[in-house]
C-alpha positions in Angstrom: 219.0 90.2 178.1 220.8 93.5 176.9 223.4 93.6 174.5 225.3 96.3 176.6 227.2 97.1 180.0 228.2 99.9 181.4 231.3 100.5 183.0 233.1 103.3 185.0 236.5 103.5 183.5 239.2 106.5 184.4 240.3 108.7 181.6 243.6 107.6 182.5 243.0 103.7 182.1 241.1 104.5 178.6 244.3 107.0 177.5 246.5 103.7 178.6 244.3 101.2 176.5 244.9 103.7 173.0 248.8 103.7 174.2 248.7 100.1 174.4 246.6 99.8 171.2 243.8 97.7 173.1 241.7 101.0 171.8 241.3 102.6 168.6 239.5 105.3 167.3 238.0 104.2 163.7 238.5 106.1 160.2 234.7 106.6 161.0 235.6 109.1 163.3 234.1 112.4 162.4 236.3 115.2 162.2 237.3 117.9 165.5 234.8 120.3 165.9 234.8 121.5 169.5 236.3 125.0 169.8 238.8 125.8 172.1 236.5 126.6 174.8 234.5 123.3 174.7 237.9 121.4 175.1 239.2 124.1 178.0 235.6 122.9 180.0 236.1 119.2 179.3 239.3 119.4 180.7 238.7 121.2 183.9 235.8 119.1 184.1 238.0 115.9 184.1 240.7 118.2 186.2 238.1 118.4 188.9 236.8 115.1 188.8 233.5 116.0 187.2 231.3 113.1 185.4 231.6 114.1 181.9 228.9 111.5 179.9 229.3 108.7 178.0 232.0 107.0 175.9 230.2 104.9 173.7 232.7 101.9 172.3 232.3 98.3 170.8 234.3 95.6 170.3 235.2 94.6 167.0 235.3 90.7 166.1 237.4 91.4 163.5 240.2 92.9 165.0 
């Protein structure tokens, strides 16, 4: 039995989850270091309805 699922979510459901603070993006995070043209592609890749990868996230029992 796997200790995963995968899920297709929107970008606009996860966007709502952070809003509604269901989602949070830990201290862990590593710092920005796309430049401006990596974000520019993401975003017309998500404009166009692209599949973009993985988001990888857990849930914490401690929260």
């Amino acid at each position: 039995m796997s200790n995963y699922q995968v899920n297709n979510t929107s970008v606009n459901i996860l966007l709502n989850w952070i809003e509604e603070g269901i989602v949070a993006i830990p201290e862990i995070q590593r710092p920005f270091v796309w430049k401006a043209t990596k974000v520019r592609d993401l975003l017309d890749s998500l404009y166009n309805d692209y599949p973009v990868g993985y988001i990888i996230t857990w849930q914490n029992p401690d929260a």
